[in-house]
MILOTI-968735 format. One record per residue: residue number from 1; residue in one letter; y, x, z of N, C-alpha, C, O in turn. Coordinates in nm, 3 decimals. Layout:
N
ATOM   num   residu    nnorth     neast       nup   canorth    caeast      caup    cnorth     ceast       cup    onorth     oeast       oup
ATOM   NUM        a         Y         X         Z         Y         X         Z         Y         X         Z         Y         X         Z
...
***
This chain:
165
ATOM   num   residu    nnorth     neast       nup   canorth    caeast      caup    cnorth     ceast       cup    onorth     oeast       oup
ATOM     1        x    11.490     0.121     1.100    11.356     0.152     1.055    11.337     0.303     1.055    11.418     0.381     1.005
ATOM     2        x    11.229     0.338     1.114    11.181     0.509     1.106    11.154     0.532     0.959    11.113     0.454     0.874
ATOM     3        x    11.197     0.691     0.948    11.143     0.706     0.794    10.990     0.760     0.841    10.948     0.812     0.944
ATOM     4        x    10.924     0.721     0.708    10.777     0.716     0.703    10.736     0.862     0.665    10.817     0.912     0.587
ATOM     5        x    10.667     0.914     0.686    10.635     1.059     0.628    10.499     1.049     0.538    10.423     0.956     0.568
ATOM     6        x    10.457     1.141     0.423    10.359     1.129     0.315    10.227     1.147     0.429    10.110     1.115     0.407
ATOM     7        x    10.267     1.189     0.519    10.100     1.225     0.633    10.106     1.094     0.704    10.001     1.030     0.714
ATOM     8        x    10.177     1.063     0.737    10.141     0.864     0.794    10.086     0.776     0.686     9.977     0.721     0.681
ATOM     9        x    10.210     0.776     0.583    10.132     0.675     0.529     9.972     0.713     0.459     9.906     0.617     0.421
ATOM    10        x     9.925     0.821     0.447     9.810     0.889     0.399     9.688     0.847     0.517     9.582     0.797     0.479
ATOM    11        x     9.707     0.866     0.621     9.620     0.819     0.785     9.572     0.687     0.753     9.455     0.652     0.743
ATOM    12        x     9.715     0.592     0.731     9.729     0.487     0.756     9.650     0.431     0.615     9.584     0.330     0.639
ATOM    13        x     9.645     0.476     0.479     9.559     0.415     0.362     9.402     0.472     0.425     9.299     0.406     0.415
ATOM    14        x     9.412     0.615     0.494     9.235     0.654     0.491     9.242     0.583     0.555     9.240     0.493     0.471
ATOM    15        x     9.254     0.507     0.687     9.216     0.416     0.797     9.173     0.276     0.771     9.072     0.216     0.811
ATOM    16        x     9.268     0.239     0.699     9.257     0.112     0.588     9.157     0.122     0.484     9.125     0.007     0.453
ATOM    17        x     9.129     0.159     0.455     8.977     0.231     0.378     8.879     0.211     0.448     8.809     0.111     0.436
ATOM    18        x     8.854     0.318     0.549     8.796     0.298     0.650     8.739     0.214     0.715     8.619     0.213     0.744
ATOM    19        x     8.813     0.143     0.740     8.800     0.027     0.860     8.751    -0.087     0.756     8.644    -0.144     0.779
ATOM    20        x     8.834    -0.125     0.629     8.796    -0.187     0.525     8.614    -0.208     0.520     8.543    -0.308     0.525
ATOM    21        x     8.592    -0.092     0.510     8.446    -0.065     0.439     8.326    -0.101     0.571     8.220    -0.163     0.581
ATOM    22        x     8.402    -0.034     0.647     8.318    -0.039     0.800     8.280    -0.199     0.819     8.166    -0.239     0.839
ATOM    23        x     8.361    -0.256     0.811     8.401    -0.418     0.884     8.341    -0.523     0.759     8.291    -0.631     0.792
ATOM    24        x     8.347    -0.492     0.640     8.338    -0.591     0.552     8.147    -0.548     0.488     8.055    -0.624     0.456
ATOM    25        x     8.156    -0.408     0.494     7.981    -0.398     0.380     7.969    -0.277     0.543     7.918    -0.170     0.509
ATOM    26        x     7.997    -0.281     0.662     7.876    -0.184     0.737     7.874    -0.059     0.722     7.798    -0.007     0.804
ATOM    27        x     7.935     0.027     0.640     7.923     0.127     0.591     8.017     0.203     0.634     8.132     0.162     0.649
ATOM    28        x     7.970     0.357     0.668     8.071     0.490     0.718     8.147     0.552     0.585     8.077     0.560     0.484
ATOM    29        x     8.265     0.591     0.578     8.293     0.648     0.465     8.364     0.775     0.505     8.394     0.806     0.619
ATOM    30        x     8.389     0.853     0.375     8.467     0.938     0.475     8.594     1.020     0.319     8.594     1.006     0.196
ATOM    31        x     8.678     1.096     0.410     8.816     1.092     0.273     8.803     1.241     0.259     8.785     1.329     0.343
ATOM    32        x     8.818     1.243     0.116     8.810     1.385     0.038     8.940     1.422     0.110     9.002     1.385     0.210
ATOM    33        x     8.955     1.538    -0.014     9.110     1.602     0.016     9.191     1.535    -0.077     9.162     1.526    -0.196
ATOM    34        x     9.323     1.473    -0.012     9.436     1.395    -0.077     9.486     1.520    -0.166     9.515     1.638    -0.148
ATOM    35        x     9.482     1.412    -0.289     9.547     1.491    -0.450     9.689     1.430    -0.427     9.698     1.307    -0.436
ATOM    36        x     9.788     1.494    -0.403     9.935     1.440    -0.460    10.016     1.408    -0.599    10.131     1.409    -0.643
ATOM    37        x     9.881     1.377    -0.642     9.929     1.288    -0.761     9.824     1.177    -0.815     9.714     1.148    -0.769
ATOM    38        x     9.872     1.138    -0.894     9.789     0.995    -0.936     9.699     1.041    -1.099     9.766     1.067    -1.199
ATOM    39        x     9.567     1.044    -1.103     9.482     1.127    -1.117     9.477     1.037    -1.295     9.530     0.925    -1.300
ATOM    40        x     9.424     1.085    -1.402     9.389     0.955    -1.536     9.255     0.962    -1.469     9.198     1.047    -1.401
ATOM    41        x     9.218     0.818    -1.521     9.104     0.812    -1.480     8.977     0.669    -1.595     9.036     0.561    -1.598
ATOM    42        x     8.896     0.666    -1.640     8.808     0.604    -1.670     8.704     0.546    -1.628     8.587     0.583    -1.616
ATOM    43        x     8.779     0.418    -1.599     8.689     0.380    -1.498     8.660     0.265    -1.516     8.745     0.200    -1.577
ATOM    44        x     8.501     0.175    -1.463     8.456     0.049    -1.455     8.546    -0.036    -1.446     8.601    -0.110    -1.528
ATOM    45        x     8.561    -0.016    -1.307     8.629    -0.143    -1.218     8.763    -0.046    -1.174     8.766     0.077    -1.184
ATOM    46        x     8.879    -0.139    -1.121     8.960    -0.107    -1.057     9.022    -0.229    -1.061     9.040    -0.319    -1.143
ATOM    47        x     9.066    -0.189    -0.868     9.114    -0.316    -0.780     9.238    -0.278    -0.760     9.252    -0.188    -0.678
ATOM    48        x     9.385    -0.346    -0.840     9.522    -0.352    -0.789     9.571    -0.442    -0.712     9.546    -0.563    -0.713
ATOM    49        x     9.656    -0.373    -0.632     9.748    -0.492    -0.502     9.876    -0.426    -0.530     9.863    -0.304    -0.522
ATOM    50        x    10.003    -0.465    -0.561    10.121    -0.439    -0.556    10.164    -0.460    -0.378    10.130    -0.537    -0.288
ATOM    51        x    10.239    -0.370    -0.391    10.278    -0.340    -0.251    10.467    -0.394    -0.230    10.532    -0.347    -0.323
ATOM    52        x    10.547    -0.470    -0.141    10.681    -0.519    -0.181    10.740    -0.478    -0.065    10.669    -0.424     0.020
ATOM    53        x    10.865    -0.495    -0.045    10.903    -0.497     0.110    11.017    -0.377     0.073    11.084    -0.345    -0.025
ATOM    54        x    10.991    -0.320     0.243    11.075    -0.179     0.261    11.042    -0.104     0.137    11.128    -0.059     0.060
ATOM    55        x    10.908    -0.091     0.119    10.868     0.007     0.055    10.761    -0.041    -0.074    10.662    -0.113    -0.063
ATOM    56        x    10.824     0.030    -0.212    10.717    -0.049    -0.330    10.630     0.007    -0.379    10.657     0.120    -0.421
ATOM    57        x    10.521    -0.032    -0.393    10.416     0.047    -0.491    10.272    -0.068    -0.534    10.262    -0.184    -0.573
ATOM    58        x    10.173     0.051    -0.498    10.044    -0.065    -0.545     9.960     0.067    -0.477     9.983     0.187    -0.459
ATOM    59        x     9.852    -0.025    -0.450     9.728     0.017    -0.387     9.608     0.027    -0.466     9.526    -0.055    -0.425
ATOM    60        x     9.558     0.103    -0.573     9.458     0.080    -0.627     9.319     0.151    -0.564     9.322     0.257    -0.501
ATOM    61        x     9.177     0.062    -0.596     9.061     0.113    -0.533     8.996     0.153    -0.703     9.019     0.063    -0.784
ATOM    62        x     8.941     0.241    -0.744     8.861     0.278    -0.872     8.753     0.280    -0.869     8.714     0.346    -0.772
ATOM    63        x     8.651     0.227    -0.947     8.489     0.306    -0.888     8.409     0.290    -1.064     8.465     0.270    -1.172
ATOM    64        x     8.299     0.303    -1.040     8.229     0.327    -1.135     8.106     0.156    -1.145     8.087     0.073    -1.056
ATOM    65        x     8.065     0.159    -1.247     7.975    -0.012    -1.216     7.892    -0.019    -1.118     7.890    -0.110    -1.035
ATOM    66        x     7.799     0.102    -1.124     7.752     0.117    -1.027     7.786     0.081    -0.863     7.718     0.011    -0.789
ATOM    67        x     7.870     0.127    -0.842     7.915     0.119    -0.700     8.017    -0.020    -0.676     8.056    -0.052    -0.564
ATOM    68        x     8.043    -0.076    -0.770     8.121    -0.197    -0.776     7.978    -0.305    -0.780     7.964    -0.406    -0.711
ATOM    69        x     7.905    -0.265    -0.854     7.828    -0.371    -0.825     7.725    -0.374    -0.702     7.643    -0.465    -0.693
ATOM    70        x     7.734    -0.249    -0.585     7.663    -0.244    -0.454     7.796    -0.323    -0.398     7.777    -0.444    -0.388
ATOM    71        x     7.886    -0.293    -0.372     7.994    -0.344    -0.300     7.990    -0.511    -0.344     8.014    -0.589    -0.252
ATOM    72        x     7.957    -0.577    -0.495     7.924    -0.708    -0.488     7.788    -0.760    -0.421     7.772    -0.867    -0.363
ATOM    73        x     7.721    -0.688    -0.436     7.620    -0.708    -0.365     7.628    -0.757    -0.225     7.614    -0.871    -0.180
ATOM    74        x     7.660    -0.620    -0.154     7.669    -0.669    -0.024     7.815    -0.740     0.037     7.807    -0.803     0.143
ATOM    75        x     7.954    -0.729    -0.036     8.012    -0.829     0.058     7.982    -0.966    -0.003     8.045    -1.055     0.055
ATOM    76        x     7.907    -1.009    -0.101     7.894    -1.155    -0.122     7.728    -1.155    -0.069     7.671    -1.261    -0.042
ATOM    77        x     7.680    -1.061    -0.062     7.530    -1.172     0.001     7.460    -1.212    -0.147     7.394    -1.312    -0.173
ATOM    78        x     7.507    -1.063    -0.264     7.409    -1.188    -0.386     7.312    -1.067    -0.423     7.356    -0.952    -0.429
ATOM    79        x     7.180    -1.098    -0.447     7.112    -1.023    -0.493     7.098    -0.943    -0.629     7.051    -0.832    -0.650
ATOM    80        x     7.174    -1.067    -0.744     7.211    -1.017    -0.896     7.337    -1.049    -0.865     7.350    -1.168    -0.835
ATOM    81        x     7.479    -0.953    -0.861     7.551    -1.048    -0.917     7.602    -1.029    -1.043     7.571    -0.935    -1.116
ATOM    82        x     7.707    -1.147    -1.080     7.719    -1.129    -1.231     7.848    -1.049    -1.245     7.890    -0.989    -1.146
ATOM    83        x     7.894    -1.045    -1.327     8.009    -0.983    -1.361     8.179    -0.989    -1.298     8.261    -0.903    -1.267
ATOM    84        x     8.177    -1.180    -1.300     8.265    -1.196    -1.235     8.295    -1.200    -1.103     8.404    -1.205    -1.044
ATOM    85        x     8.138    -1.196    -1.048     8.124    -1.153    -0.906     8.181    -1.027    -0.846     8.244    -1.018    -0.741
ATOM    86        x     8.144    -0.916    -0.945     8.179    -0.806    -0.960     8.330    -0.764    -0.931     8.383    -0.675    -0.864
ATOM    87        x     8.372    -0.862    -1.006     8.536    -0.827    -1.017     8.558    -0.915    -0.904     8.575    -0.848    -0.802
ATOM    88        x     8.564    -1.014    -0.888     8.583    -1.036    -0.773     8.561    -1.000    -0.655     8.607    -1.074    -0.568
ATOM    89        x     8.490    -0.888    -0.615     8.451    -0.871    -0.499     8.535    -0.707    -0.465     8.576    -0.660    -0.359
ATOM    90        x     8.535    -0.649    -0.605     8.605    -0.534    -0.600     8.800    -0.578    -0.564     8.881    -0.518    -0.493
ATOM    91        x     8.813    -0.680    -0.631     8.989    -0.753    -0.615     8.961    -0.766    -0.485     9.039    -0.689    -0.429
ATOM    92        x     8.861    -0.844    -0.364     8.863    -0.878    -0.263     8.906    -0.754    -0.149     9.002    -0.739    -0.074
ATOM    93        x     8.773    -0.671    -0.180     8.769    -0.495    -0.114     8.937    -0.490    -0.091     8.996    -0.483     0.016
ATOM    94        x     9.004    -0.495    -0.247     9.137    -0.377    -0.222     9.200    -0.509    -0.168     9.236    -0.503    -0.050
ATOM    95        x     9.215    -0.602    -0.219     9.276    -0.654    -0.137     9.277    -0.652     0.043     9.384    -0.671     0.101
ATOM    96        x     9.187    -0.636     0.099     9.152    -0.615     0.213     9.208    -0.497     0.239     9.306    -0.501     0.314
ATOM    97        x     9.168    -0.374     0.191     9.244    -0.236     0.217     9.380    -0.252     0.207     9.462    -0.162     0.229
ATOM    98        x     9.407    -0.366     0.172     9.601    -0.343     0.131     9.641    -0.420     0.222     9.756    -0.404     0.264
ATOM    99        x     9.547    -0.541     0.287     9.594    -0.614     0.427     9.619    -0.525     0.519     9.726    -0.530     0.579
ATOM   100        x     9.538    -0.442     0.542     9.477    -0.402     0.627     9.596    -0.281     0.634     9.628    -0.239     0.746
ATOM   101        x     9.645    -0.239     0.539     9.766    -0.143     0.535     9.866    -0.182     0.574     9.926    -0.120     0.661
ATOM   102        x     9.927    -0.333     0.507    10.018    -0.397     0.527     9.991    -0.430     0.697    10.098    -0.405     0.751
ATOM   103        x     9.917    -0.465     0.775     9.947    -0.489     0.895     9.972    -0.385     0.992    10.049    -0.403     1.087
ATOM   104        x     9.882    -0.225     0.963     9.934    -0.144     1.003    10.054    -0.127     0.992    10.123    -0.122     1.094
ATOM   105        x    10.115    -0.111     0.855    10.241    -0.025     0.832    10.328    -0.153     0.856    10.441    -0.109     0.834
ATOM   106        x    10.344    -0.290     0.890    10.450    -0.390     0.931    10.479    -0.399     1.101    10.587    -0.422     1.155
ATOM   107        x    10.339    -0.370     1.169    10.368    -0.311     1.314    10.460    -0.181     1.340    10.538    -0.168     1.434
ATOM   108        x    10.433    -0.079     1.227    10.518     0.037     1.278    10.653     0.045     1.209    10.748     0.075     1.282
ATOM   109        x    10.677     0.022     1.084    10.758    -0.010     1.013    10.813    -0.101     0.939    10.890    -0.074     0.847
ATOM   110        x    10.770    -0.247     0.979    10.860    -0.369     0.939    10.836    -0.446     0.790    10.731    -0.412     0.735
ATOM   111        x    10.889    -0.511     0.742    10.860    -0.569     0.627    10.786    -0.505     0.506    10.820    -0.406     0.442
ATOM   112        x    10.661    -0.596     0.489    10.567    -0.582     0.353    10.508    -0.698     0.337    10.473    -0.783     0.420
ATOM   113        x    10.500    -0.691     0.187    10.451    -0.769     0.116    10.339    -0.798     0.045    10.381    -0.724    -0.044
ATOM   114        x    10.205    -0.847    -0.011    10.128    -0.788    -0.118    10.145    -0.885    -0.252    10.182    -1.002    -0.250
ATOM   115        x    10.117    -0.822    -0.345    10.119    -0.901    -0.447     9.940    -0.925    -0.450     9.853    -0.860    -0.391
ATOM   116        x     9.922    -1.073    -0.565     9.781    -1.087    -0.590     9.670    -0.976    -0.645     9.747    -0.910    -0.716
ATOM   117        x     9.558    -0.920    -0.658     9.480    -0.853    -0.664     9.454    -0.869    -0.823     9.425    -0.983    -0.861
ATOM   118        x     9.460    -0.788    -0.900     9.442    -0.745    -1.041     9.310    -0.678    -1.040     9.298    -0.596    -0.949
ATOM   119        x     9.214    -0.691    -1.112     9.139    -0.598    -1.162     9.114    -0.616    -1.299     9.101    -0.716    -1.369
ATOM   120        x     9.111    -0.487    -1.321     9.105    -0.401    -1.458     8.949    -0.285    -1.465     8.884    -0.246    -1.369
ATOM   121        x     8.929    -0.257    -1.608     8.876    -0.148    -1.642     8.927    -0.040    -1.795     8.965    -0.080    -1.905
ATOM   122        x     8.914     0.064    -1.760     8.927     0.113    -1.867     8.992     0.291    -1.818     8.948     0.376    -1.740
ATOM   123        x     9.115     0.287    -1.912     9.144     0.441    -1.870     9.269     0.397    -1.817     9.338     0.309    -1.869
ATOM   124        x     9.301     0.466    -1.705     9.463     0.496    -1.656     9.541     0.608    -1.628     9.531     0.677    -1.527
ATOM   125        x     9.604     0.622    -1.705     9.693     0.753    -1.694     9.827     0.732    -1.668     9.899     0.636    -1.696
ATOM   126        x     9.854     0.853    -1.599    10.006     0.831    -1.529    10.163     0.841    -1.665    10.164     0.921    -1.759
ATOM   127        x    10.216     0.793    -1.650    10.311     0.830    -1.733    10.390     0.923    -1.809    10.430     0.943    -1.924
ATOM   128        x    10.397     0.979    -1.668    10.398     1.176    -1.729    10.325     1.235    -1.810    10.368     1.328    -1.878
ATOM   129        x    10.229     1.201    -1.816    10.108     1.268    -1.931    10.157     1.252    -2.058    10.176     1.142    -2.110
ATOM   130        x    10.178     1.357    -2.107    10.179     1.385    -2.226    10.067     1.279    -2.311     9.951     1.290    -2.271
ATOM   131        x    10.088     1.190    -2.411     9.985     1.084    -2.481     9.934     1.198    -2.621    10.010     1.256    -2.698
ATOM   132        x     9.781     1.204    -2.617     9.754     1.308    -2.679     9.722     1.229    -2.812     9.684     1.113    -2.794
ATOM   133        x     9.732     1.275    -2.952     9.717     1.176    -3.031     9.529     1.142    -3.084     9.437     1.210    -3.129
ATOM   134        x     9.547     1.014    -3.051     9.406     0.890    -2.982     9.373     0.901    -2.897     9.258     0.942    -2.881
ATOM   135        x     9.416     0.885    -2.841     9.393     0.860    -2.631     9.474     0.737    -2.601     9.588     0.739    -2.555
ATOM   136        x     9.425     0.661    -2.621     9.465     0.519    -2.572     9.383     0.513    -2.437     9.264     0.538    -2.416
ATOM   137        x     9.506     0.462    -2.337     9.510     0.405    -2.236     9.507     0.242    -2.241     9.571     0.169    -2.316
ATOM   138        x     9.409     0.202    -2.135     9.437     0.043    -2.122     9.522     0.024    -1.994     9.547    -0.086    -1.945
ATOM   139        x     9.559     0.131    -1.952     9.712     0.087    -1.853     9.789     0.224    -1.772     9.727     0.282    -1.683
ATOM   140        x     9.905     0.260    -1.806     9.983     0.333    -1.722    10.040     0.344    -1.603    10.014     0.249    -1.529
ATOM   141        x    10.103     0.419    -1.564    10.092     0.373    -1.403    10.179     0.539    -1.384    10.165     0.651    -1.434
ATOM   142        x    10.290     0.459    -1.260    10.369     0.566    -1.240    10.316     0.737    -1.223    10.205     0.750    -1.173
ATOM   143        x    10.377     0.840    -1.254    10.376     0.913    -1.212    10.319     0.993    -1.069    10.224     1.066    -1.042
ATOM   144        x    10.425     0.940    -1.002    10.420     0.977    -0.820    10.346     0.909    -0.737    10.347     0.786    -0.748
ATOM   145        x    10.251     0.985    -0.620    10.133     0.897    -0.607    10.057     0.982    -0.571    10.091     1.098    -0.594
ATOM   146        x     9.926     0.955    -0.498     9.865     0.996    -0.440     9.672     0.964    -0.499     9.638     0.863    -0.561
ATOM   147        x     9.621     1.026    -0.478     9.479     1.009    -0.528     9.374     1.048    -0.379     9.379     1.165    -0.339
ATOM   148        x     9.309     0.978    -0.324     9.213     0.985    -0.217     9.018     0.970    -0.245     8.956     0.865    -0.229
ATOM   149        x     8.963     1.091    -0.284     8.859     0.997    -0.322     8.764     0.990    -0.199     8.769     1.079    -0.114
ATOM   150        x     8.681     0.891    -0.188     8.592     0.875    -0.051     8.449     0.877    -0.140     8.425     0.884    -0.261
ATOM   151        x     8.361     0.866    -0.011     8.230     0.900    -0.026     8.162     0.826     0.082     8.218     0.834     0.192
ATOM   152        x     8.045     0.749     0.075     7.972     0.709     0.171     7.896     0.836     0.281     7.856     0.945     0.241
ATOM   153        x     7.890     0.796     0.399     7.797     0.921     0.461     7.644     0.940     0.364     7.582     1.040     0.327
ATOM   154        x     7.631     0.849     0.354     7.444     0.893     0.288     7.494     0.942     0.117     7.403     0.972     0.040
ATOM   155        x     7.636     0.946     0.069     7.657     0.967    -0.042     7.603     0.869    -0.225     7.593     0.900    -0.343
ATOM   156        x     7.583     0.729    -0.127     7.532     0.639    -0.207     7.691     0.582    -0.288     7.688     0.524    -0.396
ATOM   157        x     7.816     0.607    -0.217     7.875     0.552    -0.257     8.014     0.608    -0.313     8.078     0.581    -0.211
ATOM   158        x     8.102     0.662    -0.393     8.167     0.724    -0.443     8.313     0.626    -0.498     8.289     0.532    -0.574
ATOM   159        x     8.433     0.648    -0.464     8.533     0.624    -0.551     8.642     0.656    -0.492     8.637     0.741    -0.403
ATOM   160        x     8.744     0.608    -0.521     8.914     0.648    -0.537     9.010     0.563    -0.518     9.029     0.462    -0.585
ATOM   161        x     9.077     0.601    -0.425     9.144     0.545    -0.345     9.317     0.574    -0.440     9.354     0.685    -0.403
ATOM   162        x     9.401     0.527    -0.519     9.543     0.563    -0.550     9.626     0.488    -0.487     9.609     0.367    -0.474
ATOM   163        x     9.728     0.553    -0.439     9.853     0.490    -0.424     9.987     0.549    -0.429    10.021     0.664    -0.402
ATOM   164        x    10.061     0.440    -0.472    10.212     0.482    -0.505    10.334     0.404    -0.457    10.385     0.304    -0.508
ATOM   165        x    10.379     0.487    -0.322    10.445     0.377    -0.209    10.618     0.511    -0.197    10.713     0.484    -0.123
***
Protein backbone atom coordinates (compact mmCIF):
# COMPACT_ATOMS: atom_id res chain seq x y z
CA UNK A 1 0.00 0.00 0.00
CA UNK A 2 1.33 3.68 -0.89
CA UNK A 3 1.53 5.97 2.02
CA UNK A 4 -1.17 8.57 1.68
CA UNK A 5 -0.05 12.17 2.07
CA UNK A 6 -2.35 15.06 4.15
CA UNK A 7 -2.63 16.84 0.36
CA UNK A 8 -4.33 13.60 -1.19
CA UNK A 9 -6.38 12.76 1.19
CA UNK A 10 -7.52 16.66 1.46
CA UNK A 11 -8.26 16.64 -2.83
CA UNK A 12 -9.80 13.54 -2.35
CA UNK A 13 -12.53 14.84 0.77
CA UNK A 14 -12.81 18.46 -1.39
CA UNK A 15 -13.72 16.24 -4.45
CA UNK A 16 -16.04 14.12 -2.47
CA UNK A 17 -17.74 17.20 -1.36
CA UNK A 18 -17.80 18.35 -4.48
CA UNK A 19 -19.02 15.92 -6.58
CA UNK A 20 -21.39 14.99 -3.52
CA UNK A 21 -23.23 18.31 -3.80
CA UNK A 22 -22.96 18.65 -7.62
CA UNK A 23 -24.70 15.16 -8.31
CA UNK A 24 -27.20 14.90 -5.45
CA UNK A 25 -28.83 18.96 -4.91
CA UNK A 26 -27.16 20.55 -8.54
CA UNK A 27 -25.14 22.82 -6.86
CA UNK A 28 -21.34 24.32 -7.41
CA UNK A 29 -19.43 24.54 -4.23
CA UNK A 30 -16.27 25.54 -3.62
CA UNK A 31 -13.37 24.82 -0.50
CA UNK A 32 -12.08 27.46 1.83
CA UNK A 33 -8.62 27.18 3.11
CA UNK A 34 -8.00 23.72 4.96
CA UNK A 35 -7.60 24.42 8.88
CA UNK A 36 -5.29 21.55 10.23
CA UNK A 37 -7.17 21.04 12.98
CA UNK A 38 -10.58 20.10 14.05
CA UNK A 39 -12.30 23.40 14.81
CA UNK A 40 -15.23 23.51 18.38
CA UNK A 41 -18.01 24.19 16.85
CA UNK A 42 -21.96 24.90 17.59
CA UNK A 43 -23.81 23.69 15.47
CA UNK A 44 -27.53 22.66 14.16
CA UNK A 45 -26.98 19.68 12.41
CA UNK A 46 -24.01 17.51 11.98
CA UNK A 47 -23.60 14.44 9.78
CA UNK A 48 -21.05 11.56 11.18
CA UNK A 49 -19.64 8.53 9.15
CA UNK A 50 -16.86 6.62 10.90
CA UNK A 51 -14.29 5.77 8.57
CA UNK A 52 -12.51 1.71 9.15
CA UNK A 53 -10.04 -0.11 7.15
CA UNK A 54 -6.31 0.85 6.43
CA UNK A 55 -7.05 3.95 7.78
CA UNK A 56 -9.51 5.24 10.89
CA UNK A 57 -11.39 8.20 11.47
CA UNK A 58 -14.86 9.86 10.71
CA UNK A 59 -16.06 12.21 8.22
CA UNK A 60 -18.15 14.88 9.64
CA UNK A 61 -20.42 17.50 7.46
CA UNK A 62 -21.62 20.65 10.08
CA UNK A 63 -24.04 23.28 9.03
CA UNK A 64 -26.37 25.58 10.52
CA UNK A 65 -30.61 24.86 10.30
CA UNK A 66 -30.77 26.90 7.85
CA UNK A 67 -28.75 25.25 5.29
CA UNK A 68 -29.65 21.72 6.54
CA UNK A 69 -32.98 22.41 5.98
CA UNK A 70 -32.25 23.72 1.99
CA UNK A 71 -30.22 20.55 1.57
CA UNK A 72 -33.66 18.66 2.96
CA UNK A 73 -35.43 20.39 0.79
CA UNK A 74 -33.89 19.72 -2.24
CA UNK A 75 -32.38 16.18 -1.97
CA UNK A 76 -35.86 14.85 -0.80
CA UNK A 77 -38.16 16.84 -3.16
CA UNK A 78 -40.15 18.24 0.09
CA UNK A 79 -41.39 21.57 0.20
CA UNK A 80 -41.76 21.74 4.33
CA UNK A 81 -39.67 19.36 5.63
CA UNK A 82 -39.91 18.27 9.11
CA UNK A 83 -37.28 17.72 11.35
CA UNK A 84 -36.59 14.25 10.90
CA UNK A 85 -36.39 14.86 7.35
CA UNK A 86 -33.83 17.18 8.20
CA UNK A 87 -31.66 14.83 9.89
CA UNK A 88 -32.07 12.52 7.65
CA UNK A 89 -31.14 14.07 4.70
CA UNK A 90 -28.09 15.76 6.31
CA UNK A 91 -26.95 11.70 7.61
CA UNK A 92 -27.70 10.93 3.83
CA UNK A 93 -25.38 14.09 2.28
CA UNK A 94 -22.34 12.79 4.56
CA UNK A 95 -23.00 9.68 4.09
CA UNK A 96 -22.65 10.12 0.40
CA UNK A 97 -19.46 12.32 0.82
CA UNK A 98 -17.94 9.39 2.75
CA UNK A 99 -19.01 6.87 -0.18
CA UNK A 100 -17.86 8.81 -2.35
CA UNK A 101 -14.37 9.04 -0.43
CA UNK A 102 -14.35 5.55 0.36
CA UNK A 103 -14.46 4.63 -3.39
CA UNK A 104 -11.95 7.07 -4.30
CA UNK A 105 -9.49 6.30 -1.62
CA UNK A 106 -10.23 2.06 -2.04
CA UNK A 107 -9.22 2.46 -5.88
CA UNK A 108 -5.95 4.13 -4.89
CA UNK A 109 -5.33 2.73 -1.63
CA UNK A 110 -7.23 -0.45 -0.76
CA UNK A 111 -9.42 -1.33 2.09
CA UNK A 112 -12.27 0.97 3.72
CA UNK A 113 -14.98 0.78 5.49
CA UNK A 114 -17.97 3.16 6.63
CA UNK A 115 -19.67 3.00 9.66
CA UNK A 116 -23.64 4.07 9.82
CA UNK A 117 -24.36 7.89 9.64
CA UNK A 118 -24.92 9.64 13.12
CA UNK A 119 -26.35 12.91 13.34
CA UNK A 120 -26.07 15.15 16.11
CA UNK A 121 -26.45 18.84 17.22
CA UNK A 122 -24.96 20.88 19.62
CA UNK A 123 -21.28 21.91 20.50
CA UNK A 124 -18.12 19.86 19.55
CA UNK A 125 -14.92 20.35 20.78
CA UNK A 126 -11.78 18.60 20.27
CA UNK A 127 -10.23 17.01 23.20
CA UNK A 128 -7.30 19.01 23.60
CA UNK A 129 -9.23 21.94 24.60
CA UNK A 130 -8.76 22.90 27.67
CA UNK A 131 -12.81 22.40 29.31
CA UNK A 132 -13.44 25.93 30.52
CA UNK A 133 -15.54 25.85 33.66
CA UNK A 134 -19.47 25.64 32.06
CA UNK A 135 -18.80 24.84 28.69
CA UNK A 136 -20.43 21.74 28.21
CA UNK A 137 -19.98 19.98 25.14
CA UNK A 138 -22.59 17.55 23.66
CA UNK A 139 -19.67 15.59 22.04
CA UNK A 140 -15.80 15.42 21.80
CA UNK A 141 -13.91 14.42 19.16
CA UNK A 142 -10.26 13.75 18.62
CA UNK A 143 -7.82 16.23 18.53
CA UNK A 144 -6.01 15.68 15.00
CA UNK A 145 -7.96 16.53 12.02
CA UNK A 146 -8.70 18.68 9.61
CA UNK A 147 -11.51 21.43 9.19
CA UNK A 148 -12.67 22.38 5.37
CA UNK A 149 -15.32 24.96 5.21
CA UNK A 150 -17.25 25.26 1.72
CA UNK A 151 -19.51 27.73 0.31
CA UNK A 152 -22.04 27.61 -2.47
CA UNK A 153 -21.05 29.76 -5.69
CA UNK A 154 -24.14 32.16 -5.22
CA UNK A 155 -23.06 31.95 -1.38
CA UNK A 156 -26.58 30.65 -0.38
CA UNK A 157 -24.93 27.87 1.18
CA UNK A 158 -22.26 27.63 3.96
CA UNK A 159 -20.69 24.72 6.14
CA UNK A 160 -17.86 22.42 7.26
CA UNK A 161 -16.45 19.81 6.16
CA UNK A 162 -14.12 17.76 9.41
CA UNK A 163 -12.13 14.98 9.19
CA UNK A 164 -9.92 12.75 11.13
CA UNK A 165 -8.21 9.92 9.05
Amino acid sequence: MTDITFEEIMFTIMAATQDTFKNYLGVDIYAGKVEKKVNPLDSDVVGIVGVAGDRVGYIMLASDGKVAFTVAKELLMLDDPEEEAIRDAVGELTNNIAGVFKTKYHEQYGSVALGLPLVISGKIRPLCEIAHEGNQSSMNVQCKGVTIPFTSLDGNLSFRVMVYI
